[in-house]
Each structure stands twice: as C-alpha cells, then as structure tokens.
C-alpha positions in Angstrom: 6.1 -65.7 -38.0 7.8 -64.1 -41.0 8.7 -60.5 -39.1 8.8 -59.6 -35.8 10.1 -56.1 -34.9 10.3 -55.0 -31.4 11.0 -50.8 -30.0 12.1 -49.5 -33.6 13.6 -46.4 -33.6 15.0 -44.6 -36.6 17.2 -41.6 -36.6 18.1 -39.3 -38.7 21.4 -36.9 -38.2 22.0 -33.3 -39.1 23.8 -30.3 -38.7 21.2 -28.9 -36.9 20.9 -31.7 -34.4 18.8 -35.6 -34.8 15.3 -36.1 -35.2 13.6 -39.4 -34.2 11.3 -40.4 -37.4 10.1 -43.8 -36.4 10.0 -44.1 -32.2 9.5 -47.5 -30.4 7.2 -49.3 -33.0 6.7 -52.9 -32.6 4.5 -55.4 -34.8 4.7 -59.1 -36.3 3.1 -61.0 -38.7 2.6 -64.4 -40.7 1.3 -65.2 -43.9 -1.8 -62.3 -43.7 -2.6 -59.1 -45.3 -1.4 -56.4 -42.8 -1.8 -52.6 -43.9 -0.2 -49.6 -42.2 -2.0 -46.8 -42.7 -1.3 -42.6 -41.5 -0.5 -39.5 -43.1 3.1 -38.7 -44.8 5.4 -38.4 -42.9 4.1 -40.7 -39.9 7.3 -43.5 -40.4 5.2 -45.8 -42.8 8.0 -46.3 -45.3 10.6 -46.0 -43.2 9.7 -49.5 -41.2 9.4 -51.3 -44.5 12.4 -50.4 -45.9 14.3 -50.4 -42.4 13.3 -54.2 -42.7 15.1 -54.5 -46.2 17.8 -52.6 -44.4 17.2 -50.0 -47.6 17.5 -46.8 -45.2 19.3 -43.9 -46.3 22.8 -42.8 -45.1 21.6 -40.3 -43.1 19.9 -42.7 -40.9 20.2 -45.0 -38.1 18.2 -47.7 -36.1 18.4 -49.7 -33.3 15.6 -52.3 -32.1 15.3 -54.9 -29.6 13.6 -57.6 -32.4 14.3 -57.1 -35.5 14.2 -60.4 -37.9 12.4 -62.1 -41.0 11.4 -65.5 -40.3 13.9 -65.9 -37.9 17.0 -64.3 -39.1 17.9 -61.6 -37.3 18.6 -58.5 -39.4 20.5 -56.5 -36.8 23.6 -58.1 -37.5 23.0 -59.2 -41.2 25.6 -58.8 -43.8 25.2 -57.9 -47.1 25.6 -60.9 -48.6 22.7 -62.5 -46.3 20.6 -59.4 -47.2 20.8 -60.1 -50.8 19.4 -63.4 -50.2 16.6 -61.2 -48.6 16.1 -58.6 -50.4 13.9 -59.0 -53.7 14.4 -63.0 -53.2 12.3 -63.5 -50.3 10.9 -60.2 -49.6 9.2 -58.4 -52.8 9.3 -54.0 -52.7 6.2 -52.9 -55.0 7.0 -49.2 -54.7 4.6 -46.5 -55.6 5.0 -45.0 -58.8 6.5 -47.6 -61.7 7.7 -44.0 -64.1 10.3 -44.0 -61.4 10.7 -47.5 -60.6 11.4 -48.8 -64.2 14.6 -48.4 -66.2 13.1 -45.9 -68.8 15.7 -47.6 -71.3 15.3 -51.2 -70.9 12.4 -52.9 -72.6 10.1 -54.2 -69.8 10.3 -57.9 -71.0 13.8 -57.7 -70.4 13.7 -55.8 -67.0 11.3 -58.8 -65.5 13.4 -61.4 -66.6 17.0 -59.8 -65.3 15.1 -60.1 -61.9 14.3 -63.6 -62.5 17.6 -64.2 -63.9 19.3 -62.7 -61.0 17.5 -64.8 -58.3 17.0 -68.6 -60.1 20.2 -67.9 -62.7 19.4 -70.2 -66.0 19.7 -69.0 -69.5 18.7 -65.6 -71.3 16.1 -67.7 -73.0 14.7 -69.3 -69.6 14.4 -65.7 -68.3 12.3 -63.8 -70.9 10.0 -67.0 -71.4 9.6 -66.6 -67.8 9.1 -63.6 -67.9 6.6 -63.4 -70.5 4.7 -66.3 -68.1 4.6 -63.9 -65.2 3.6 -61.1 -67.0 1.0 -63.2 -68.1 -0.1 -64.2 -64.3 -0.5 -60.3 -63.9 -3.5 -59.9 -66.3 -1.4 -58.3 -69.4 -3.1 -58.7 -72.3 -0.6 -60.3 -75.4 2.6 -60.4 -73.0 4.5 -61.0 -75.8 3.9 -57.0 -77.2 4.2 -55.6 -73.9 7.4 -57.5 -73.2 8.8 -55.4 -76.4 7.7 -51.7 -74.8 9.6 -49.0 -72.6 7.8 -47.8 -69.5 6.5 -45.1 -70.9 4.2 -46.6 -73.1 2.4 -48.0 -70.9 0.1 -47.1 -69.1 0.1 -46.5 -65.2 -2.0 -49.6 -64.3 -0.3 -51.3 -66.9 3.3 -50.4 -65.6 2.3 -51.0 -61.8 1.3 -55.1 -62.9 4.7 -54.9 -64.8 6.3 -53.6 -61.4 4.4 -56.5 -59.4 5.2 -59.1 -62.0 9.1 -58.3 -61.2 8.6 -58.8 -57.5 7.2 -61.9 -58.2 9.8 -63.4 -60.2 11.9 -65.3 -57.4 8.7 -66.0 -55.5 9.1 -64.0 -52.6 7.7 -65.0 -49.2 6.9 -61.4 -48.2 5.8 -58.4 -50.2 5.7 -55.1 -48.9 3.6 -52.4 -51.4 4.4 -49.0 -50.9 1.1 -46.9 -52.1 0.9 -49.4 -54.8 -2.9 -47.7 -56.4 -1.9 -43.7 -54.9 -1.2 -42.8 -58.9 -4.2 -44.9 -60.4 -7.8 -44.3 -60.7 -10.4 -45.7 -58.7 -11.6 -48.3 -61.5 -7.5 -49.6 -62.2 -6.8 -49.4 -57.9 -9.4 -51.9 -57.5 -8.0 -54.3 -61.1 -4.7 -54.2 -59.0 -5.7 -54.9 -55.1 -8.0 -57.7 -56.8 -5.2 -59.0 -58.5 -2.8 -58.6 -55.4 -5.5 -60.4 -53.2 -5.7 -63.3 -55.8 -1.3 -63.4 -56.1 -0.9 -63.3 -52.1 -3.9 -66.1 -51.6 -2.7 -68.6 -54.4 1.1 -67.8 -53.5 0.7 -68.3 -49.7 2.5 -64.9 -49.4 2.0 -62.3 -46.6 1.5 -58.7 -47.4 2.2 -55.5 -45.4 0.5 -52.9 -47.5 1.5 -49.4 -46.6 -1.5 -46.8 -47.5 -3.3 -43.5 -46.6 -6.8 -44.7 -47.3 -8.1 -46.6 -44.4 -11.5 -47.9 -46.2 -9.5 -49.5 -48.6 -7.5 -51.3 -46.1 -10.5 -52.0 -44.3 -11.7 -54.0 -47.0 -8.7 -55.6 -48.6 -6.5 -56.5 -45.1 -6.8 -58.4 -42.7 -4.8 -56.2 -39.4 -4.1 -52.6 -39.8 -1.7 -50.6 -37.6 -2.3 -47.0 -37.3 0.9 -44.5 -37.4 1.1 -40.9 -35.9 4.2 -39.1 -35.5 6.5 -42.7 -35.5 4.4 -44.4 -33.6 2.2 -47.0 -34.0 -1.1 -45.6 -31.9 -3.6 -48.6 -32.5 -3.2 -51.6 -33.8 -6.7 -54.2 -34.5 -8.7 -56.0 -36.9 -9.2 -54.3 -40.5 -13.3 -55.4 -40.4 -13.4 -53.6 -36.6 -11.3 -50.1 -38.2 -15.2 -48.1 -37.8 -14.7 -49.6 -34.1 -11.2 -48.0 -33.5 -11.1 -46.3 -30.3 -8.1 -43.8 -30.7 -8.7 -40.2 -31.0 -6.4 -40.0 -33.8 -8.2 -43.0 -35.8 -11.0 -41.6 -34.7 -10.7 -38.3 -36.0 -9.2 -39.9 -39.6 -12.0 -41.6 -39.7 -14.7 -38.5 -39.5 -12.4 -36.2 -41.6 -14.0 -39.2 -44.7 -16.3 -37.6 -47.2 -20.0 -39.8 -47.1 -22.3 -39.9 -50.3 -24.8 -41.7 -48.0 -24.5 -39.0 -45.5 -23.1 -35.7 -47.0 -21.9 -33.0 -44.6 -21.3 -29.0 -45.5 -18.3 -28.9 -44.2 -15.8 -32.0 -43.0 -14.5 -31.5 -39.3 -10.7 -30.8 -39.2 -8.5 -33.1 -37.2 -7.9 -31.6 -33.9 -4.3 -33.1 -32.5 -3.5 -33.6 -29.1 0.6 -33.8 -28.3 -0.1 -36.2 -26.0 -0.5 -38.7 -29.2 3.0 -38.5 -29.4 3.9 -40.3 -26.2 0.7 -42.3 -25.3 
C-alpha cells in the first residue's frame, strides 16, 4: 500500500474563528490510478498536498493514519520529507505559466530537479534531461530544452511540467487538474501519455479533477468529495451506477449530444450531505 490516510481533518484558523475544510476523510491506495473528483472548494487539493505536508501556515491537521508506504508522516521531519517530496512522490500542478520559473530555460529547470534528487554532473543532468523530455512526446528536445515557458505552448509546457516530476522516478504522482487549461484534443495527448508513464513506470496515480467522465474512463477508483468529505467511494467503470444523491445529481447536471435536454436540472443540495 503506498498511502493510507485515516479521519483527516484540516483546519484552517482565523480571526473570525476556524473553519474545518477537509473533515474525517479516509482512503488508501497501491500502484492504481485513483481520481478524486468534486467541485472547488470540496478539500480535493488540500488532501494531496496535506500528504506532501505542503499545507499553508494557516492550517492544521490531525489524522489517525497518515503515512506513504509505511512511513508515517505525522511525525516526519523535514529532512525525511525531502526524501518524500518530489523524490518519491511527483506534484503535477495545474497550470505550468505558474509552475515554471519564467527565467530559467526549461532544459535547465528539468535537469536541476534531476540534479537535486540523483546528484551527478551539470552535463549528466541536461543530457538527462533532454532524454526525459524526450519520453514526454516533445518533438526536437534539444530546441525546447533552449526555451522559456512562455514560448511554449500550454500542452507543451504541461509535458515539460510532467517530465520534471519524473526525473527522480517517483513512486507516487499526484496531478492537480493536470488538462483544466488545455483543450479537449491536447487533454486527451496528455492523460494518454500519463496512462502510458504510470503503466510502464509501475507508478500509482491520484488524479484530482472536476470532470467525472474523464475519470471514468482513465482511472481505475474514484472518490467523490462534498463539503470535506469523501461521500462515495467505488469503481471508475461503475461511476453511472453511483448511488449518492450528490453523485447522482453531478452526474445529471452533464450536457448529452446523444440525448440533448432544453434545460440541465440544477443540483438540489441536501445539508444532510455534510454529515452522512
């Protein structure tokens, strides 16, 4: 098992009192695609990064389970977290014009990554990371290795991002609405290309997205989240057979070219989500 979490809860503090953001959530998972799907704001991010122990200042957690293959991350120091963090477990995050250094070429940014986690020489690093740039489907690496983020494109510069996390050949990779700023033709160029990475890798995935009929397809669980909680958790090919009113009504609020509607029902939320 590479995580378990058991009863997360995260907290955030203000002057105007706490608010619980992520309440009681418990999952695990191996080497599989698992996706996590919800609106904004429903605690998604927050459990990934809470596993990275990448939360802000503001917050707090406590769990019963909290560990990666293992190693419980409760009472991890930094120094064990680094051997974690971006070694074995890979961050894709959503948007690479805010996830790339804007003044670094990109050849250079992939290889300080693989630098950092296998050490060897400047030369090592950029021929490395020329090679996993490469792996990611970039056409004449050796250009591309020479550019800034911004000129590239945004397909181009989310390979580039995924290329990075795959530099010390990470165990785990959590992607953050890796395809939310692509178009429908590039989304699918990149979950092929993650399907092919996490099969030939022997990797496990959580992917963290709003659009359950692409997790449907490309995972293998999915976990539903409403209001920090996970409400249903069951196999991505049985996601039409979810039983939860909330799934439920996610699932009816989808537009159909097969079978188009006038109008699209609006979600109609019960409080007792929150709790049951």
């Amino acid at each position: 098992m590479l995580v378990d979490i058991k009863n997360l809860h995260i907290t955030f503090e203000s002057q105007s009192g706490s608010f619980d953001a992520v309440r009681g959530v418990s999952l695990s998972l191996g080497k599989e695609k698992f996706g996590i799907v919800g609106e904004s704001g429903s605690g998604k991010s927050l459990t990934a990064r809470c596993l990275m122990n990448l939360l802000p200042s503001s917050a707090k957690y406590r769990a019963d389970t909290l560990s990666f293959d293992g190693i419980d991350l409760r009472n991890a120091s930094e120094k064990q977290m680094r051997q974690i963090r971006g070694k074995r477990v890979g961050f894709i995050l959503q948007d690479p014009k805010y996830s790339l250094n804007p003044v670094m070429p990109i050849g250079k940014q992939v290889a300080e990554a693989w630098h950092t986690h296998k050490g060897g020489s400047k030369k090592q690093a950029m021929e490395a990371a020329i090679d996993l740039l490469d792996q990611v489907r970039i056409r004449e690496p050796h250009k591309v290795a020479q550019r800034y983020a911004h000129e590239v494109s945004g397909g181009m510069g989310q390979r580039v991002m995924i290329a990075m996390m795959l530099a010390p050949d990470p165990e785990l990779m959590i992607a953050d609405e890796p395809t939310s700023a692509l178009d429908a033709t590039v989304q699918a160029e990149i979950l092929r290309l993650l399907d092919e990475l996490v099969s030939s890798r022997g990797m496990g995935l959580i992917l963290i997205s709003h659009d359950l009929p692409l997790v449907s397809k490309f995972c293998d669980r999915v976990a539903v989240m409403y209001a920090g909680r996970i409400v249903e958790t069951l196999q991505a090919g049985d996601l039409l057979k979810a039983q939860h009113p909330y799934t439920r009504g996610l699932l009816e609020c989808l537009p159909s070219l097969k079978h188009p509607r006038a109008r699209l029902p609006v979600l109609v939320r019960d409080e007792a989500w929150k709790t049951s």
